[in-house]
LOTOR-234651 format. One record per residue: residue number from 1; residue in one letter; x, y, z of N, C-alpha, C, O, CB in turn. Coordinates in steps of 0.1 Angstrom, whole numbers, padded with zeros to 4 digits. Atoms other than C-alpha are relative to their C-alpha. Glycine has a CB too. Layout:
# LOTOR-234651
{node NUM 'a' {X Y Z} {X Y Z} {X Y Z} {X Y Z} {X Y Z}}
...
This chain:
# LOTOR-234651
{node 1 'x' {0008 -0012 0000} {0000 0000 0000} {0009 0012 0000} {0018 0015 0008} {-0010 0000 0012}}
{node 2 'x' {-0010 -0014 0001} {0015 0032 -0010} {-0004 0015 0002} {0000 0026 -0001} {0006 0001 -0015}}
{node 3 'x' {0011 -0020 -0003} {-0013 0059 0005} {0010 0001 0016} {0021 -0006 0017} {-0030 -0002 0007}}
{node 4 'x' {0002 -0008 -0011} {-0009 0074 0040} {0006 -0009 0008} {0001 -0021 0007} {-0013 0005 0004}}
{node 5 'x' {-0005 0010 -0007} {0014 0057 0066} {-0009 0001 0014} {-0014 -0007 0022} {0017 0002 0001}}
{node 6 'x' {0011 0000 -0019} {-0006 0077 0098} {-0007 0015 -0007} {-0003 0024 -0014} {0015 0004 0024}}
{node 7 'x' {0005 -0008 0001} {-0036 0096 0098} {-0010 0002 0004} {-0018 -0006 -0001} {-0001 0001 -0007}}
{node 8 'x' {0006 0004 -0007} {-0060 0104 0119} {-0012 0014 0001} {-0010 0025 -0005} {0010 -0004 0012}}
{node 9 'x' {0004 -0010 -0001} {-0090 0125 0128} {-0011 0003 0012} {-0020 -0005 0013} {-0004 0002 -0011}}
{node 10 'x' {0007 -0004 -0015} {-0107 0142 0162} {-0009 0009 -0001} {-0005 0017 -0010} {0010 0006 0010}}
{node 11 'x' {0011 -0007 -0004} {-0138 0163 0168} {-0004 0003 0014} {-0003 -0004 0024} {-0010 -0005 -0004}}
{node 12 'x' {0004 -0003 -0014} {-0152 0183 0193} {-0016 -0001 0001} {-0025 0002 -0007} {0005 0014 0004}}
{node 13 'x' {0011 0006 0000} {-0181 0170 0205} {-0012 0007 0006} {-0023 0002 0005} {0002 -0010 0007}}
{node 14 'x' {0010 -0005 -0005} {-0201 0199 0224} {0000 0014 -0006} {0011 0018 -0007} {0000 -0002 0014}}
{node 15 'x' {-0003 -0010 0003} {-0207 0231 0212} {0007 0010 0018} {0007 0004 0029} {-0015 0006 -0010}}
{node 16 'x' {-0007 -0008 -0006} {-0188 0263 0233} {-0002 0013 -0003} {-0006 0016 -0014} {0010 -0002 -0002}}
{node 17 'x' {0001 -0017 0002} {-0189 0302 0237} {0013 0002 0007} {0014 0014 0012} {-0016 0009 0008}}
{node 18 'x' {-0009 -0006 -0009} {-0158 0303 0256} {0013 -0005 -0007} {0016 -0014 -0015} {-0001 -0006 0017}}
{node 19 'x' {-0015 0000 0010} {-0122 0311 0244} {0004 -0010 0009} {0000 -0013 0020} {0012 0017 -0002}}
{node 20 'x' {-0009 0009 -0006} {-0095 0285 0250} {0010 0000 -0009} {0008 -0002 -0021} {-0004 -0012 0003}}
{node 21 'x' {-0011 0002 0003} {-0063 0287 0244} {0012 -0008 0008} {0019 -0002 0016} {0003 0011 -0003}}
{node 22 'x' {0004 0006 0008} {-0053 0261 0242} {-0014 -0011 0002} {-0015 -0014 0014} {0011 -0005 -0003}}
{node 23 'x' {0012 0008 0000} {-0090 0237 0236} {0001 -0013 0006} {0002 -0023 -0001} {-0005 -0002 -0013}}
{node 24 'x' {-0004 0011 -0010} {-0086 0213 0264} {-0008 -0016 0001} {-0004 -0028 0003} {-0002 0007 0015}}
{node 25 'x' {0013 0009 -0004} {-0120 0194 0267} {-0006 -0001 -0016} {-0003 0005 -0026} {-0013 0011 0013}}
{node 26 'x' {0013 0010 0007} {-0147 0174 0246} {0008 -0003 -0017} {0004 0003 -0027} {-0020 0013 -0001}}
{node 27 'x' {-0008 0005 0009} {-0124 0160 0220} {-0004 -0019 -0004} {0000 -0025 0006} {0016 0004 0007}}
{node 28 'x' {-0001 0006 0005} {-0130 0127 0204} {0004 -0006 -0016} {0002 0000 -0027} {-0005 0000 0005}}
{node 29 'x' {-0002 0002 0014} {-0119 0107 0176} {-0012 -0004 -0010} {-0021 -0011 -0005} {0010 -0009 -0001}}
{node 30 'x' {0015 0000 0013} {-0147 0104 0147} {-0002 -0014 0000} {0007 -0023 0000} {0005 0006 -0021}}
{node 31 'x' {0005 0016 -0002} {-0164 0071 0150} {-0013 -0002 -0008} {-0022 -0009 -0004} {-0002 -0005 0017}}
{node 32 'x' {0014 0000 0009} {-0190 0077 0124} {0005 -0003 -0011} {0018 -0002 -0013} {-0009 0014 -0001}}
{node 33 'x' {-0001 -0001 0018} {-0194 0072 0085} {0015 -0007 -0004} {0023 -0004 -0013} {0000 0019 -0008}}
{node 34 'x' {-0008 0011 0004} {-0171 0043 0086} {0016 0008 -0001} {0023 0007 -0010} {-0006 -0008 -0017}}
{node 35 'x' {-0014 -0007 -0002} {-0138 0065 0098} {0009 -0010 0006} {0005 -0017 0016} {-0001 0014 0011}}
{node 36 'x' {-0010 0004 -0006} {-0109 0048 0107} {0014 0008 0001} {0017 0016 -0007} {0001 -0010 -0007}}
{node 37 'x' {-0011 -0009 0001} {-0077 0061 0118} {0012 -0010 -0009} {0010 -0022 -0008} {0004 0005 0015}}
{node 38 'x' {-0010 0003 0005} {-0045 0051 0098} {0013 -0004 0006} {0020 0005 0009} {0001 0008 -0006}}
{node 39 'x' {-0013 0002 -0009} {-0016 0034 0116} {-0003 0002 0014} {-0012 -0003 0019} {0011 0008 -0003}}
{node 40 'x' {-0001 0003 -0014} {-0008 0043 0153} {-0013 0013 0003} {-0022 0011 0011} {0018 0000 0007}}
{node 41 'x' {0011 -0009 -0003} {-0030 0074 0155} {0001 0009 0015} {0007 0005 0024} {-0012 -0010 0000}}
{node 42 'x' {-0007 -0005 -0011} {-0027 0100 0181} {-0011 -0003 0011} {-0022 -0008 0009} {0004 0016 -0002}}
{node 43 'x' {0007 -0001 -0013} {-0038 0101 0218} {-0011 0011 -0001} {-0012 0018 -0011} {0011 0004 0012}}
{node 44 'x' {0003 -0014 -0001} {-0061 0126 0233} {0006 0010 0005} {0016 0007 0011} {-0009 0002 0006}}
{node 45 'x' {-0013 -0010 -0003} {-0046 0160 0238} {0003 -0003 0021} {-0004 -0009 0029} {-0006 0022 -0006}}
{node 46 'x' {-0003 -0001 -0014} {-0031 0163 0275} {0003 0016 0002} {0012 0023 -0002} {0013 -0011 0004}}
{node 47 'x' {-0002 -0015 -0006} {-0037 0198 0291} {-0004 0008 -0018} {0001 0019 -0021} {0021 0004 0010}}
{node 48 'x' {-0001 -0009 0014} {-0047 0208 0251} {0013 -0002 -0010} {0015 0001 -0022} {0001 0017 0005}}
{node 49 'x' {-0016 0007 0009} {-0013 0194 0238} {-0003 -0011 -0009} {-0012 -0018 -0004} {0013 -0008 0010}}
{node 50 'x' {-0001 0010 0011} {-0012 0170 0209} {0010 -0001 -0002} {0016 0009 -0006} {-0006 0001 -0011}}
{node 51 'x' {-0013 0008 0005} {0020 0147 0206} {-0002 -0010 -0015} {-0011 -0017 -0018} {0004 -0009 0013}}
{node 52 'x' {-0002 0003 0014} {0027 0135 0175} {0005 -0016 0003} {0015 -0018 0010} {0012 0011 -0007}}
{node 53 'x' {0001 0017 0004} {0025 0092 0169} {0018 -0001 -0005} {0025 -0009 0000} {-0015 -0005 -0017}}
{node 54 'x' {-0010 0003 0009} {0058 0096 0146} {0007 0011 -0004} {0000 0022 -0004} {-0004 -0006 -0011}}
{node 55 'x' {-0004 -0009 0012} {0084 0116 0126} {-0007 0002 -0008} {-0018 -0003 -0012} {0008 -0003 -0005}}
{node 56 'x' {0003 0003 0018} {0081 0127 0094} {-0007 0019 -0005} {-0007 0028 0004} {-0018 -0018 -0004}}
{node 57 'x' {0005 -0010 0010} {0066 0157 0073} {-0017 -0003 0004} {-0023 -0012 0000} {0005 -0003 -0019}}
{node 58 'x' {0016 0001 -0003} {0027 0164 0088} {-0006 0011 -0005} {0000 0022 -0007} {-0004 -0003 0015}}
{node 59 'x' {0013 -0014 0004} {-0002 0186 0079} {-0010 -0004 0009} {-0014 -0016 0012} {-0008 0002 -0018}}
{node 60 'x' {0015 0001 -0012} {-0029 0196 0107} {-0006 0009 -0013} {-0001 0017 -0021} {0001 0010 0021}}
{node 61 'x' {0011 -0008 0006} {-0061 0208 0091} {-0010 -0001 0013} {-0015 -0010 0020} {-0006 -0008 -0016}}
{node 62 'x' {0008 -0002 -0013} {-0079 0223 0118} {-0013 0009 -0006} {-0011 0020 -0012} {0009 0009 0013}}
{node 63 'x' {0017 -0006 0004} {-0119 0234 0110} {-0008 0001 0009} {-0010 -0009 0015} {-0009 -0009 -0009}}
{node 64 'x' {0001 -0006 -0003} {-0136 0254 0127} {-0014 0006 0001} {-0013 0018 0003} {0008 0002 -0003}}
{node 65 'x' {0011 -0002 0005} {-0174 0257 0122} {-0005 0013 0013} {-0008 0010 0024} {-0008 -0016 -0003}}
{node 66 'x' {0009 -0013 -0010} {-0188 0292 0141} {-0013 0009 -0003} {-0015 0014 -0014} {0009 0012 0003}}
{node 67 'x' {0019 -0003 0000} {-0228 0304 0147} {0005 0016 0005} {0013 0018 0014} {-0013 -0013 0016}}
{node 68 'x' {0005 -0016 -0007} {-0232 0344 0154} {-0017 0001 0002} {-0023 -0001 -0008} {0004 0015 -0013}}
{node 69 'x' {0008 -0006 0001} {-0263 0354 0165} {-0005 0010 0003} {-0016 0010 0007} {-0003 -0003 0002}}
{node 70 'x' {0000 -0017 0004} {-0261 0391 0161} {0010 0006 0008} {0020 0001 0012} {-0014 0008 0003}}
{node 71 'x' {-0014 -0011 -0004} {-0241 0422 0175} {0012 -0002 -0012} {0009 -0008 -0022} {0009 -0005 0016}}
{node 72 'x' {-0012 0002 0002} {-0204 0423 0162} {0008 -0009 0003} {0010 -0009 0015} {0004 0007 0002}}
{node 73 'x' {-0010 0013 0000} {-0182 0395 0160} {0010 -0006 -0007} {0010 -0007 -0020} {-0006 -0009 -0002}}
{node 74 'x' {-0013 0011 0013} {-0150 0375 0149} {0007 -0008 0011} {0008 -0006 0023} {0016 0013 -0012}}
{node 75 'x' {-0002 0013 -0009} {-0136 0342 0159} {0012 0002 -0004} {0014 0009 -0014} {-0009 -0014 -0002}}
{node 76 'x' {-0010 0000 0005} {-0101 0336 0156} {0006 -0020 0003} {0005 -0027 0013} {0007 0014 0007}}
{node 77 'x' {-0003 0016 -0009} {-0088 0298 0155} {0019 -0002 -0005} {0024 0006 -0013} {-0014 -0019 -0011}}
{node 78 'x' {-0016 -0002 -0002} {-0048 0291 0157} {0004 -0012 -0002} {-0005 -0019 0003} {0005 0005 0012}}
{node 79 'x' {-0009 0010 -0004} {-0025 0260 0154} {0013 0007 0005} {0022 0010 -0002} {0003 -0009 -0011}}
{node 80 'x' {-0016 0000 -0006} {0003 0267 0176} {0008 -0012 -0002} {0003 -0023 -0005} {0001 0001 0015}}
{node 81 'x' {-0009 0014 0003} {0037 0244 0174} {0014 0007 0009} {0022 0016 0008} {0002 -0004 -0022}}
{node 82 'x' {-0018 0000 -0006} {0065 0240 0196} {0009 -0009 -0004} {0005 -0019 -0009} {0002 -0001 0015}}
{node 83 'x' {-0010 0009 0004} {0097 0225 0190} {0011 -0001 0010} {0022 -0005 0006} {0005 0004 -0013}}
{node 84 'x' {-0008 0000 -0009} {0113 0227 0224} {-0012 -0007 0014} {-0010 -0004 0026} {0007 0017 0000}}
{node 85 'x' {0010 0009 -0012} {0083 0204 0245} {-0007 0010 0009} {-0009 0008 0021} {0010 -0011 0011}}
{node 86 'x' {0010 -0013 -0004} {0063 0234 0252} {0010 0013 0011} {0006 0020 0020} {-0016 -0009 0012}}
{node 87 'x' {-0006 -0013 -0009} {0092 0260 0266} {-0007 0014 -0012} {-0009 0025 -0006} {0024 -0001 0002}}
{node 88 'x' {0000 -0009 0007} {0082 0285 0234} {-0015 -0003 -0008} {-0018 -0015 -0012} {0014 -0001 -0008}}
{node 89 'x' {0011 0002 0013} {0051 0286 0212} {-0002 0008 -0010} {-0001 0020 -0008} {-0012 0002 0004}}
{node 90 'x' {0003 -0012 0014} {0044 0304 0177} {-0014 -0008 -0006} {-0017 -0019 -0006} {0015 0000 -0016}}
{node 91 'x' {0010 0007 0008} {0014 0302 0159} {0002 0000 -0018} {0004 0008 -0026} {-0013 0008 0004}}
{node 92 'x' {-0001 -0002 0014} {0016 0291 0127} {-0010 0000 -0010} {-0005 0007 -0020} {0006 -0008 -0003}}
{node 93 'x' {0011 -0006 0008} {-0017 0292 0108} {-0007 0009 0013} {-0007 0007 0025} {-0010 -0013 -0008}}
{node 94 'x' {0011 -0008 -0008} {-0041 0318 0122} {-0013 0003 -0012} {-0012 0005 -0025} {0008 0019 0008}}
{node 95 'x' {0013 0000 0008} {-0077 0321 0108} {-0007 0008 0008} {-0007 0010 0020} {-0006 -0013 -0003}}
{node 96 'x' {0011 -0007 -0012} {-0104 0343 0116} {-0016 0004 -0007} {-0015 0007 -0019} {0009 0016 0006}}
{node 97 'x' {0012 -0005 0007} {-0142 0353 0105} {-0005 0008 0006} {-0002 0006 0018} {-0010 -0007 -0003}}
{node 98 'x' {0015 -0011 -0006} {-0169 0382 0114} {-0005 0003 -0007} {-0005 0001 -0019} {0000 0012 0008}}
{node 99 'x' {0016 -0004 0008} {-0197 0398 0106} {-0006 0010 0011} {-0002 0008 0022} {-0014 -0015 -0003}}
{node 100 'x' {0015 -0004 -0007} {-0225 0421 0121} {-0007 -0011 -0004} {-0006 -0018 -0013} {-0009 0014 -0004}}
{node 101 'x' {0016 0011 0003} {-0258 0401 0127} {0003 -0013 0003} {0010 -0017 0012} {-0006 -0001 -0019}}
{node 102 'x' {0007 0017 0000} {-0267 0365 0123} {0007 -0005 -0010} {0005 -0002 -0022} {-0017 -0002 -0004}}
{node 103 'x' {-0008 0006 0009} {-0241 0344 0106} {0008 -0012 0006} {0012 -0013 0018} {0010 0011 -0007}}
{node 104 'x' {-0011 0017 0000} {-0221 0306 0101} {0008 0004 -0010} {0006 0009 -0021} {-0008 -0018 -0006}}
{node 105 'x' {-0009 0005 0009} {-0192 0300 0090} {0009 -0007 0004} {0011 -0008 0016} {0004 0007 -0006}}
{node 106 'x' {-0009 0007 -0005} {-0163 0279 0087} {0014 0005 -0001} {0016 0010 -0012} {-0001 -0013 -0005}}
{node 107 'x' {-0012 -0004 0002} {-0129 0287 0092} {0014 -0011 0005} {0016 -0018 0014} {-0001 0013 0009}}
{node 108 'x' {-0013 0018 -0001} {-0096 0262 0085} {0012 0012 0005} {0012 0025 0004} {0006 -0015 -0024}}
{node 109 'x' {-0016 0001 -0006} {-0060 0265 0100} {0011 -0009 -0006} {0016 -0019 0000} {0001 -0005 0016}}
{node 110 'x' {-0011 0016 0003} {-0036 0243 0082} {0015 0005 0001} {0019 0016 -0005} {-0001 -0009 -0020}}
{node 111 'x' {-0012 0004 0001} {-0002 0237 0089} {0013 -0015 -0008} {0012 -0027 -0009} {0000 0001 0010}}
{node 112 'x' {-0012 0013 0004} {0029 0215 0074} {0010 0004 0010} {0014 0016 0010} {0007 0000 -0018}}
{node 113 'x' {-0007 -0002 -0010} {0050 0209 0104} {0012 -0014 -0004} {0008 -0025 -0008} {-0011 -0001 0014}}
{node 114 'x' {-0012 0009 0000} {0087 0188 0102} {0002 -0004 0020} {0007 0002 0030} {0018 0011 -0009}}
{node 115 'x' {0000 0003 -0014} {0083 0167 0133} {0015 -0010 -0001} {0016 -0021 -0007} {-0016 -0009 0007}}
{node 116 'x' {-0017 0003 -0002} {0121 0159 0139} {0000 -0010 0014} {0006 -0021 0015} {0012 0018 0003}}
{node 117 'x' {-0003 0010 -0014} {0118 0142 0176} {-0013 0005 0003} {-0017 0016 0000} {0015 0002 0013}}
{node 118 'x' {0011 -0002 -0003} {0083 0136 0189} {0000 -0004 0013} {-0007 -0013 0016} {-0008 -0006 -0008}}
{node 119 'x' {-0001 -0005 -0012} {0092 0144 0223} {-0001 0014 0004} {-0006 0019 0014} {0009 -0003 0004}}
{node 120 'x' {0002 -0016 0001} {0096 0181 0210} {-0007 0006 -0008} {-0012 0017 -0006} {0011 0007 -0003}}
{node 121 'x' {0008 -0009 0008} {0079 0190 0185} {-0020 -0004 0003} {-0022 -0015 0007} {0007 -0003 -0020}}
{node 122 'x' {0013 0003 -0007} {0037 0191 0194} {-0007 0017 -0004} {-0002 0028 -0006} {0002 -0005 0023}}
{node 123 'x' {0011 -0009 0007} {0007 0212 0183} {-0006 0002 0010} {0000 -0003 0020} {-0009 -0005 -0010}}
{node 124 'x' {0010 -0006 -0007} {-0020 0227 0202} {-0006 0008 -0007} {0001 0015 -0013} {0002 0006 0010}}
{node 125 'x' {0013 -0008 0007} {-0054 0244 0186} {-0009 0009 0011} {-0016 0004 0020} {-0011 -0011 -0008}}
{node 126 'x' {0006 -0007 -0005} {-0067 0276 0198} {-0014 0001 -0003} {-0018 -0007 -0011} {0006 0007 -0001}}
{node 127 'x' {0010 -0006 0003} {-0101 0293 0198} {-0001 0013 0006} {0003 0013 0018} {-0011 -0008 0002}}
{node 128 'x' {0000 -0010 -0010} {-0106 0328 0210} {-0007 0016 -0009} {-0006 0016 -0021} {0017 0000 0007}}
{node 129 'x' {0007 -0008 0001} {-0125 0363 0206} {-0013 -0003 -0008} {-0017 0003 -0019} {0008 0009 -0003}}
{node 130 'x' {0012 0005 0002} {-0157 0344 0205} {-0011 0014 -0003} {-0015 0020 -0013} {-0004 -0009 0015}}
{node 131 'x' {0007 -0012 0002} {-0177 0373 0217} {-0015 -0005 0000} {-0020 0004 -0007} {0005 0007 -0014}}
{node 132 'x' {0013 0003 0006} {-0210 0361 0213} {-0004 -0009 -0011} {-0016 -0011 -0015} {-0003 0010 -0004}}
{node 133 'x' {0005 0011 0004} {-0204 0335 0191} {-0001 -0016 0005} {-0007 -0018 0016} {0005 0002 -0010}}
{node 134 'x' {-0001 0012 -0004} {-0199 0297 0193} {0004 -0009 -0009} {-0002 -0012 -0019} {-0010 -0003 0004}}
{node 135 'x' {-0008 0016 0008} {-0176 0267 0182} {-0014 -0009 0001} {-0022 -0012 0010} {0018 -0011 0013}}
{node 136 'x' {0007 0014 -0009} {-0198 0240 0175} {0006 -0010 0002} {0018 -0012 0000} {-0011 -0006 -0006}}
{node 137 'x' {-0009 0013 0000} {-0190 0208 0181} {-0018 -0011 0001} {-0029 -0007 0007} {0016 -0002 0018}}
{node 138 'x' {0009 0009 -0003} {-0216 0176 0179} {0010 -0020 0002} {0021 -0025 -0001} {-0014 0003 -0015}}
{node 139 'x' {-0003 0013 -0002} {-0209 0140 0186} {0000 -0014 -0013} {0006 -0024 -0015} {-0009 -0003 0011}}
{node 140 'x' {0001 0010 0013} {-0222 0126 0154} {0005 0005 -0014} {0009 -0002 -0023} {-0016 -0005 -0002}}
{node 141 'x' {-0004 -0009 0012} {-0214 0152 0127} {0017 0007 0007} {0021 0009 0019} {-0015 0014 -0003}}
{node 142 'x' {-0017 -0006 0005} {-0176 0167 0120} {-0005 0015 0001} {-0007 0019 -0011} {0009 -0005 -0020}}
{node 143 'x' {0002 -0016 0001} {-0186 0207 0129} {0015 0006 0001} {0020 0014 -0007} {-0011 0006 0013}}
{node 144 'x' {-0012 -0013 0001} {-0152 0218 0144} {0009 -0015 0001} {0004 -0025 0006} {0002 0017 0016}}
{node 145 'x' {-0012 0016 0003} {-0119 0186 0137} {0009 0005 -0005} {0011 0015 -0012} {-0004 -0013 -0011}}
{node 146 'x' {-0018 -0002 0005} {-0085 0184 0130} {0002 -0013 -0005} {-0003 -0023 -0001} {0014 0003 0013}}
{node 147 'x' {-0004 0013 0004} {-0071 0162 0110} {0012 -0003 -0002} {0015 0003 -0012} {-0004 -0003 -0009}}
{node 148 'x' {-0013 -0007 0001} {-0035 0157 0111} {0006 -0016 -0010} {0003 -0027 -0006} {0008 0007 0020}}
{node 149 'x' {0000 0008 0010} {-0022 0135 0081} {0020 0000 0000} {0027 0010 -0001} {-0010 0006 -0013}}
{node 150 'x' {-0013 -0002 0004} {0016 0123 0078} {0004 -0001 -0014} {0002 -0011 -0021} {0006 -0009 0007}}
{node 151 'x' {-0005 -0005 0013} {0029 0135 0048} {0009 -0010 -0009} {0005 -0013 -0020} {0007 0012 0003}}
{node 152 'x' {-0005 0002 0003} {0057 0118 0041} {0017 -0002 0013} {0016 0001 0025} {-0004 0006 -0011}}
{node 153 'x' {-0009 0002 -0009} {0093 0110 0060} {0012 0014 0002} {0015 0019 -0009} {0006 -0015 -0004}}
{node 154 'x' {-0002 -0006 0001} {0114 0138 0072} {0020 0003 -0002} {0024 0014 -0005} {-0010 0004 0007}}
């Protein structure tokens, strides 16, 4: 087989109005519409951290699905990445939406990250200047997920 050596994908399962940086709680992995994960597959985060299964050349795709129901608003969603086991953080995609009024939308984050030792290098996904809106998240549908796919070797 010459697809995807590890690949995996998580959801949040309740909706939220509250910033987190980093999104600590209601995380599972997708267990619907015949999902499987690919190889070793990651843990759940610890304290909002995500460690990385393996080396190699990865991409997070982090989605982001947010409800307004009126006033002024904008959501902002982040992948951070350290490479020193959480002494430093940068964000490396940042995404963001608003509006006045009554509005959905979705907003992605992707990174390509070179995980060199997977003791140091580790992700974490933000959410923050809610405001009045709301992450969703459901248990049976993919509203807000990451998906973090190994690329290739690094």
């Amino acid at each position: 087989f010459n697809g995807l050596a590890e690949m995996d994908m998580w959801r949040q399962t309740a909706d939220t109005s509250s910033n987190a940086q980093p999104i600590t709680s209601n995380w599972e992995r997708v267990d619907t519409h015949n999902f499987a994960k690919i190889g070793t597959g990651f843990s759940a985060p610890s304290s909002g951290v995500w460690t990385f299964p393996a080396t190699g050349i990865w991409e997070i795709v982090f989605e982001v699905m947010i409800s307004n129901s009126g006033g002024d608003a904008v959501a902002n969603s982040a992948i951070q990445i350290t490479t020193n086991n959480g002494s430093n953080w940068s964000i490396a995609p940042y995404s963001k939406c608003g509006s006045s009024g009554d509005f959905k939308a979705n907003i992605t984050a992707r990174a390509i990250v070179d995980v060199t030792d997977t003791s140091q290098v580790k992700f974490k996904l933000d959410i923050d200047n809610l405001n009045g809106s709301t992450m969703k998240g459901h248990t049976d549908n993919n509203k807000t997920y990451v998906i973090m796919k190994k690329l290739g070797e690094t």
